[in-house]
C-alpha positions in Angstrom: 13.8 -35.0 -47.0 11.4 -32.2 -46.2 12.6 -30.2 -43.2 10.3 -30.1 -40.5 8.0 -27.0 -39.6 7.6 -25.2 -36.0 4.6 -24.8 -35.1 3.6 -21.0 -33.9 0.7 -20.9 -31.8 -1.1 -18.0 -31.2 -3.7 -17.1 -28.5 -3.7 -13.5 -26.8 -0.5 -12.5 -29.2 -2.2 -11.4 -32.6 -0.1 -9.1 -33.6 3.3 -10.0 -36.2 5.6 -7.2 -34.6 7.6 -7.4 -30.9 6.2 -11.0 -31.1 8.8 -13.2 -29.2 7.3 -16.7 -30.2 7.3 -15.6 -33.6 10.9 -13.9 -33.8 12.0 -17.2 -32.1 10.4 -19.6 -34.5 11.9 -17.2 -37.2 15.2 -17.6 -36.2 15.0 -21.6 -36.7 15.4 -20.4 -40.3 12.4 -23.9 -40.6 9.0 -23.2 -42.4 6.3 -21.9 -39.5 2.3 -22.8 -39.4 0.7 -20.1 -37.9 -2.5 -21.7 -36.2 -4.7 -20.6 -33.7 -7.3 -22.8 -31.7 -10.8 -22.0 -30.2 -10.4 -24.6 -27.3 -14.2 -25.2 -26.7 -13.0 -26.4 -23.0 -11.6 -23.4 -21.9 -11.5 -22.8 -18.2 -14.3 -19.9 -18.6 -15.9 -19.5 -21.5 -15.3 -16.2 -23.3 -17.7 -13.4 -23.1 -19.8 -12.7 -25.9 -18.0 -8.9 -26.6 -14.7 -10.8 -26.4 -15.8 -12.9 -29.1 -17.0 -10.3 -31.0 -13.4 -8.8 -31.0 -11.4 -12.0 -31.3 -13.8 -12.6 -34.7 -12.4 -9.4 -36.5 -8.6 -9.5 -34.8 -7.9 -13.3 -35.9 -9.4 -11.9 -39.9 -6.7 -8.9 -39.6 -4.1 -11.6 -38.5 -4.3 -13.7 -41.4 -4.4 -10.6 -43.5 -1.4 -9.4 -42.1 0.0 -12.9 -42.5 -0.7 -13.1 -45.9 0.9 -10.0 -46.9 3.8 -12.1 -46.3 3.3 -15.4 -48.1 1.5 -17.2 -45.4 -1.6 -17.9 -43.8 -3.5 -18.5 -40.3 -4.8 -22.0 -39.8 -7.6 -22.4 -37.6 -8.8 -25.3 -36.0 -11.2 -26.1 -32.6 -11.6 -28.2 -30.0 -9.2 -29.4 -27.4 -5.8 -27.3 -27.3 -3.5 -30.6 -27.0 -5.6 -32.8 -29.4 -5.7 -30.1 -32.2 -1.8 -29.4 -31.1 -1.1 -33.5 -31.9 -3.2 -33.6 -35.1 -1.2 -30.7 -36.5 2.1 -32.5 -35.8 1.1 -35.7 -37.4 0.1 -34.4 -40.6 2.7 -31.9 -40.8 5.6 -33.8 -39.2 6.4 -30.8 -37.1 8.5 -31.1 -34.2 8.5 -28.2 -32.0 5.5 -25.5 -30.9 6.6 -22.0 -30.5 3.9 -20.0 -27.9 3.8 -16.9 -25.8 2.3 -17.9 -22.7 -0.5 -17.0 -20.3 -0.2 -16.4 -17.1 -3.3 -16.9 -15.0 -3.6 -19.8 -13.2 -5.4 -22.6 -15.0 -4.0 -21.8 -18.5 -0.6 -21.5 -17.0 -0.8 -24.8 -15.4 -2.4 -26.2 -19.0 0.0 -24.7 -20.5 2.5 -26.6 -18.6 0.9 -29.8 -18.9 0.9 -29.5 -22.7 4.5 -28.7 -23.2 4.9 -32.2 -21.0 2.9 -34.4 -23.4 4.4 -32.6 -26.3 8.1 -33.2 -24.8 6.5 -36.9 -24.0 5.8 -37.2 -28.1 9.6 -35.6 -28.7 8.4 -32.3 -29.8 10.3 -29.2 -28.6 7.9 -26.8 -27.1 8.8 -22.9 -25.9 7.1 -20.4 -24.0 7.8 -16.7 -24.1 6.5 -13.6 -22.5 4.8 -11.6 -24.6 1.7 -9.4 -22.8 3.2 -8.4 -19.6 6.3 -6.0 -18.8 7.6 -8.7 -16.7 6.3 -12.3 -16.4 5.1 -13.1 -13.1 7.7 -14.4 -10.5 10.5 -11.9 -11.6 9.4 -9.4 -9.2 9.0 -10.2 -5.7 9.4 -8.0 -2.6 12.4 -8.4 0.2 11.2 -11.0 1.6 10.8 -13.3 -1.8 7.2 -13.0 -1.8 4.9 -11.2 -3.8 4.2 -7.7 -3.8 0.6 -6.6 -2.5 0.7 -2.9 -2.5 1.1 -1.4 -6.3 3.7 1.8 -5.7 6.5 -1.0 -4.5 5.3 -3.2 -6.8 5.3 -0.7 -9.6 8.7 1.0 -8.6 10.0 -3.1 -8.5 8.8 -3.7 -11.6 10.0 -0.6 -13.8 13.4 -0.6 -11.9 13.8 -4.1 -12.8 12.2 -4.8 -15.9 14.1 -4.3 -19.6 12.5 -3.5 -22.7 13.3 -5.9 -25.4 14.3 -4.5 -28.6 11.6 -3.2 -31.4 11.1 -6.5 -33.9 8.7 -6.2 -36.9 8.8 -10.0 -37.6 10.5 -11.4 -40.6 9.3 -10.2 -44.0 8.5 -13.2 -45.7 7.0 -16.5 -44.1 7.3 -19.8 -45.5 3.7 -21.6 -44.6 3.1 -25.1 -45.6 0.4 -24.9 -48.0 -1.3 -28.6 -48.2 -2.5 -28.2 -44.0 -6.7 -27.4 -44.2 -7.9 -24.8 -42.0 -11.5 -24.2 -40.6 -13.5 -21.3 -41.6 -13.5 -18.5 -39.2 -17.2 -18.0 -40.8 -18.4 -21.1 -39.5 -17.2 -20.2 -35.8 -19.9 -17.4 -35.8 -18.3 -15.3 -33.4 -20.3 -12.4 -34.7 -23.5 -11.8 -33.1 -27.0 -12.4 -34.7 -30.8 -12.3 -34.2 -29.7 -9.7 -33.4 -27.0 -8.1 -33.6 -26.3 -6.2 -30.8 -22.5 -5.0 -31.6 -24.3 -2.3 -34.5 -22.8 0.2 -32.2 -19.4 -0.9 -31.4 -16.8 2.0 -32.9 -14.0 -0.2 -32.8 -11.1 -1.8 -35.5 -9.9 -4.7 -33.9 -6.3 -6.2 -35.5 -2.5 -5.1 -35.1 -3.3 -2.5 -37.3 -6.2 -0.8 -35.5 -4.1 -0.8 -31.8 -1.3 0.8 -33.7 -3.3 3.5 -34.7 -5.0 4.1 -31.2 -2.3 4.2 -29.9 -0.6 6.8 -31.8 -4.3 8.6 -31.4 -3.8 8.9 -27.9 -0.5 9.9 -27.8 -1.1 12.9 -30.4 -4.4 14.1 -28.5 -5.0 12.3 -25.0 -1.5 11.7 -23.6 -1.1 16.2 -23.2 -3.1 16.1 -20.1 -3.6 12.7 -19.5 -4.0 12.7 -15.5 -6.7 15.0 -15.6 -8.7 14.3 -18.7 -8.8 10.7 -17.6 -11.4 11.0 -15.3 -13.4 12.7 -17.2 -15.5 10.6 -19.1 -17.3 13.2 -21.8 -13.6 13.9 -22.7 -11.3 11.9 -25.5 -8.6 11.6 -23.2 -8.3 7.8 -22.0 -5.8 5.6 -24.5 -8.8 3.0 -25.3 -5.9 0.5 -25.8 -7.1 -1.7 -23.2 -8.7 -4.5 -26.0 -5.9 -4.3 -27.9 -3.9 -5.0 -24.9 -5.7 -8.0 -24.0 -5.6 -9.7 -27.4 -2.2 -8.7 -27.7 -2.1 -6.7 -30.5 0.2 -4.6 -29.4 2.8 -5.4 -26.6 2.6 -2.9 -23.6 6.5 -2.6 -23.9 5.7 -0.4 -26.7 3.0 1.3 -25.7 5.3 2.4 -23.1 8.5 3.2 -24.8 5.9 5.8 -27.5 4.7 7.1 -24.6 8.3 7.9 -23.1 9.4 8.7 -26.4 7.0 11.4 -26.9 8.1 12.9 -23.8 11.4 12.8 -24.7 10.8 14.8 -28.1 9.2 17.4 -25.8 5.6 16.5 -27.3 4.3 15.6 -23.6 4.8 16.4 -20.5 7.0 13.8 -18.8 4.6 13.8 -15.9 1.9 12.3 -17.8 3.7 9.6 -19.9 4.7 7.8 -16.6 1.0 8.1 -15.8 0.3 6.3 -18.6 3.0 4.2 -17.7 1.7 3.5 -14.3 -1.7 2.7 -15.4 0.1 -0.2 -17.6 1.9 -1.3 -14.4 -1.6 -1.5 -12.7 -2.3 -4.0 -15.6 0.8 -5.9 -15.0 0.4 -5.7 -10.9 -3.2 -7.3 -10.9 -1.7 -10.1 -13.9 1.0 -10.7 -10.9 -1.3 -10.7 -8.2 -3.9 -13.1 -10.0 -0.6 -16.0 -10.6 0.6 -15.6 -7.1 -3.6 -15.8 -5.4 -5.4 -18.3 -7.8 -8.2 -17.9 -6.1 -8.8 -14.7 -6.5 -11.8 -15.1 -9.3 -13.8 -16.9 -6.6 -12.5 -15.8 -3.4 -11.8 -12.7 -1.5 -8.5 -11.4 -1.1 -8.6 -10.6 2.0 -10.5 -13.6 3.4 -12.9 -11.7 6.2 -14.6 -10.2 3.1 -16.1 -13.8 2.6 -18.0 -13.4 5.3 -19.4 -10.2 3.6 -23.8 -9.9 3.8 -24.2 -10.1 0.1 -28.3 -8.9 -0.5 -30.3 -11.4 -3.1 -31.6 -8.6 -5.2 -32.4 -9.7 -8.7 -34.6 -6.8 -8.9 -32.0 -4.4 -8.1 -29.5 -6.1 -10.2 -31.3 -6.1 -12.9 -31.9 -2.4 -13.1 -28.0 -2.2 -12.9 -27.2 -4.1 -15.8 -30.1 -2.2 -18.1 -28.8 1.0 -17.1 -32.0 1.9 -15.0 -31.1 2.7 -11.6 -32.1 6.3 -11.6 -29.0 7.3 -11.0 -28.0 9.2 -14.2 -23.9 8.5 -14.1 -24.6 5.4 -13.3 -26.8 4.3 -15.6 -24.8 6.4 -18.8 -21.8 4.0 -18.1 -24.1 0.5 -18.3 -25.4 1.9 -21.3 -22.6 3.1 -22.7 -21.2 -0.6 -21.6 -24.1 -2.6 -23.6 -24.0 -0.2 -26.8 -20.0 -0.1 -27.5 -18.5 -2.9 -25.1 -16.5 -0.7 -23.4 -17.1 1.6 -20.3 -15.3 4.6 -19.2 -12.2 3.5 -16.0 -14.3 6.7 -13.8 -17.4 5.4 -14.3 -16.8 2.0 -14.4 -15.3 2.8 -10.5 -18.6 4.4 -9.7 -20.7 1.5 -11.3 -19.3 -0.7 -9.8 -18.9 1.0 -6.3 -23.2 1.1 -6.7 -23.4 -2.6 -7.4 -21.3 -3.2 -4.0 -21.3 -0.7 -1.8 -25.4 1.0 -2.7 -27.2 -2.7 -3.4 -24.8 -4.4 -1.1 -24.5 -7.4 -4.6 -21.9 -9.6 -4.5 -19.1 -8.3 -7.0 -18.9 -11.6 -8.5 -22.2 -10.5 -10.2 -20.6 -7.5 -11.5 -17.4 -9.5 -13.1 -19.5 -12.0 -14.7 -21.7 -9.1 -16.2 -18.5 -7.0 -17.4 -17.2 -10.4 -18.4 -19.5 -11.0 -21.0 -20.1 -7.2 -22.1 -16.8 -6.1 -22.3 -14.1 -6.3 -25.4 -11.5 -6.0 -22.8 -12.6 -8.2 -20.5 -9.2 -9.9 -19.0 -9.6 -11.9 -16.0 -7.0 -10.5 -14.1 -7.9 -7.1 -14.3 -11.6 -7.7 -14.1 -11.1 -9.4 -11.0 -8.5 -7.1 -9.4 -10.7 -3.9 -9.9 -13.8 -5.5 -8.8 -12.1 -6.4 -5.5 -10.3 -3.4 -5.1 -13.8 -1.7 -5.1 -15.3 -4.0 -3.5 -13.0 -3.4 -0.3 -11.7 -7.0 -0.3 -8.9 -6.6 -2.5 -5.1 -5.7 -2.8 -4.1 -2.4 -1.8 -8.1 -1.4 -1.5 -7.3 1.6 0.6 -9.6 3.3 2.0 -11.7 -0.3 2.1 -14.8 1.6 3.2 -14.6 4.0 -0.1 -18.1 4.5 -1.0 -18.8 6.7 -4.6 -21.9 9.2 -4.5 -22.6 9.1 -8.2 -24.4 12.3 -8.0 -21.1 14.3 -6.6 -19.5 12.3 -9.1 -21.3 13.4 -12.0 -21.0 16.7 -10.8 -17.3 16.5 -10.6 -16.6 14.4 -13.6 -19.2 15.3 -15.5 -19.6 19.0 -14.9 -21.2 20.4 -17.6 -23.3 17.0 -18.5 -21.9 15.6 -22.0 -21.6 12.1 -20.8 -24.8 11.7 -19.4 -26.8 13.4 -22.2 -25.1 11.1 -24.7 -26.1 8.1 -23.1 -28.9 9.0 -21.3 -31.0 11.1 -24.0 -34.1 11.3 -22.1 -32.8 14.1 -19.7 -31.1 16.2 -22.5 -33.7 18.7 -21.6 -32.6 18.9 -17.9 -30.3 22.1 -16.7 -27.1 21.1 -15.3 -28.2 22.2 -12.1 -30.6 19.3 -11.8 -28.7 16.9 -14.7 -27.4 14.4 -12.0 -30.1 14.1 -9.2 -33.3 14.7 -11.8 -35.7 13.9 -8.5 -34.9 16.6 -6.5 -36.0 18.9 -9.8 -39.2 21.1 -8.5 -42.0 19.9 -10.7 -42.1 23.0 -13.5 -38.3 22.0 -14.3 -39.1 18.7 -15.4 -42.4 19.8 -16.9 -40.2 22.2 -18.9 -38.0 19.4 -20.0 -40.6 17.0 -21.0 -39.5 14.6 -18.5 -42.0 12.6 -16.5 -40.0 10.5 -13.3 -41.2 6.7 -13.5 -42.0 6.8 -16.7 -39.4 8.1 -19.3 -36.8 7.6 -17.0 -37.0 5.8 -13.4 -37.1 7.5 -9.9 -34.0 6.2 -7.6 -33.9 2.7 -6.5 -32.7 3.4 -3.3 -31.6 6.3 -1.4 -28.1 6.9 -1.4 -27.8 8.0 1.9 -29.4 5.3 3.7 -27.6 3.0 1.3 -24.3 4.7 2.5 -25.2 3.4 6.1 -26.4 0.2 5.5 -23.3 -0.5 3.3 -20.5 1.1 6.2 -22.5 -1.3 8.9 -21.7 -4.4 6.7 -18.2 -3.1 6.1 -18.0 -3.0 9.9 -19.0 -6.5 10.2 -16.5 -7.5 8.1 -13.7 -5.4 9.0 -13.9 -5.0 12.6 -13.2 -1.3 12.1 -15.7 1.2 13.3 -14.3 4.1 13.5 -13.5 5.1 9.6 -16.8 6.3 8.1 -15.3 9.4 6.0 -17.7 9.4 3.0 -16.1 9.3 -0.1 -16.7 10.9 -2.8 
């Protein structure tokens, strides 16, 4: 008799080393079937960048797989039905998965493993994209943590690496089980294509070498040149990150390791470290608030005066605001899929705070533009912005995109690359181009309103209006520092 295969199910784990479901399903010693399903009944559908990515990362998976004797199998439809079709033709009695930890999928997730268990297949869950699965660290009280430092301090006092795995060298794949085309999912964009500019390489393969990228050039001065968004200095593992391809355990122990060889200051690996805490604080706080994706976290902000202003938003999303850091970072968004963490604070901050548009406009936009779009991040750092979030201090932070420019952006890179019609302008006028007298932008060839729009609103009288809705909101008065 034939013995039985385990079934390894992949979803945002594409990656073959420090893979717990697959070292698991290796250790049965049992032939595995590496599948993956597009569930077309997700809980949200997946953004059109995402898909983008996920086309190219599944393609390097099965490479990768069949370098050692086996194969991805993919199949779509519904997770459980395509789960219990695979089982009856393959006879398989047990389904190996890392599992995801936002709300819905968690609780599908759940209600999966209890039909399969129903039908007498084994199935296992592991933790393989978070430092520490939520519900292992929870503050004095048993709750959950809602400030990051404790949370962060919690997580890295408490939390233990698991040992470096690069998955077993061969894998024994039934051969006779059909698999759908990845060509016929058509993930990629056309008529037309707008991912032409997108300078990424999705797969295992590609976050490996970003990573070791960032550590041999970014990671030096890592807490300064991170904010600066004409600099190479941010990791740009956050794709890979979501998809998996690498695990943020080892991300972090590079990191630390090239500290430890004297190649980096220590200081700025446990930046680096922090900043994949933050990823793992707003994956926590997203399990233990459900709601977060459609309500505020700090209920008062539901009462917020969101403005109708499809106009306004409009101009946002094309980049067209006036505003020149502002509208660098949604065009930088659209062309690559990807958006600078500065300027995506400021972006967002002018959606908000400047147009007074409800964030959830903003998430859904950068939810179908983004390659890293991951719901728990996207909706943490909106909020936080936003004001109505965890740990959003100071609530009433307001960004003024032209001091940020000026600060960020001193000597104008970013916003010349993205922005090409003020290339001409001095850096003395780069970031406010209407307050230029009118031989300065004669000089540069640049006529306001027509190669590149005048302000859409003033960002001073914005500023107010946006502080009086706060105060509506907040019942605070008294806090109006401007932040820049």
């Amino acid at each position: 008799m034939a013995t039985k295969p385990v079934i390894l199910w992949f979803r945002r784990d594409l990656r073959l080393h420090d893979n717990p479901a697959l070292n698991h399903a290796a250790e049965t010693g049992r032939p595995i079937l590496p599948v993956f399903i597009l569930d077309r009944n997700p809980d949200r559908q997946t953004g059109a960048a995402s898909l983008w990515w996920l086309d190219k990362s599944l393609r390097a998976l099965d490479a990768s797989l069949q370098t050692r004797g086996s194969r991805l199998i993919l199949r779509s439809g519904d997770s459980l039905s395509q789960l219990q079709k695979l089982i009856q033709e393959t006879n398989a009695d047990a389904v190996f998965m890392n599992r995801l930890f936002e709300p819905q999928a968690f609780e599908r997730d759940a209600e999966i493993a209890h039909a399969l268990k129903a039908d007498a297949v084994d199935c296992r869950g592991f933790n393989g994209s978070l430092l520490c699965r939520p519900g292992a660290v929870l503050n004095g009280t048993g709750g959950p943590y809602k400030v990051f430092t404790p949370f962060l301090k919690a997580l890295l006092a408490q939390a233990e690496p698991p040992a470096h795995t690069t998955g077993p060298r061969e894998i024994d794949t039934p051969t006779a089980v059909e698999s759908e085309s990845i060509d016929d999912w058509k993930l990629h964009p056309t008529g037309p294509d707008w991912s032409k500019g997108f300078d990424w390489t999705p797969g295992e393969d590609g976050g490996s070498a970003a990573l070791s990228d960032f550590l041999a050039h970014g990671l030096k001065a890592y807490s300064v040149g991170r904010d600066h968004p004409d600099r190479p200095a941010t990791s740009r593992l956050s794709p890979h990150l979501h998809w998996g391809e690498i695990s943020p355990w080892r991300a972090v122990e590079r990191a630390r390791d090239a500290a430890a060889a004297g190649k980096v200051p220590a200081a700025e690996a446990e930046k680096f470290v922090a900043e994949i805490g933050w990823r793992d604080f707003s994956a926590h706080l997203l399990h233990h608030f459900p709601t977060m994706p459609e309500r505020a976290f700090r209920p008062e902000y539901d009462a917020m005066p969101w403005r109708d202003d499809p106009k306004g938003l409009e101009a946002w999303k094309r980049g067209r605001t006036g505003y020149p850091l502002v509208d660098a970072g949604m065009r930088q968004l659209w062309a690559t899929g990807w958006m600078h963490n500065r300027v995506r604070m400021v972006v967002a901050s002018f959606l908000v705070k400047h147009l007074l548009i409800d964030w959830r406009e903003g998430e859904a936009w950068f939810w179908d533009t983004l390659v890293d779009a991951d719901l728990a991040s996207n909706v943490q750092n909106w909020q936080w912005v936003a004001g109505s979030g965890a740990d959003a201090a100071p609530y009433f932070r307001i960004f003024n995109p032209i001091a940020q420019g000026e600060k960020f952006d001193a000597k104008g890179g970013y916003v010349r690359r993205w922005v090409p019609e003020l290339r001409a302008l001095s850096d003395r006028w780069l970031q406010a181009p209407w307050t230029a007298p009118a031989e300065v932008l004669r000089d540069a060839g640049l006529r306001l309103g027509k190669d590149y729009p005048h302000p859409i609103l003033d960002h001073g009288q914005a500023r107010a209006r946006a502080l009086d809705a706060l105060k509506t909101v907040s019942g605070r008065g008294d806090d109006t520092t401007d932040r820049d």
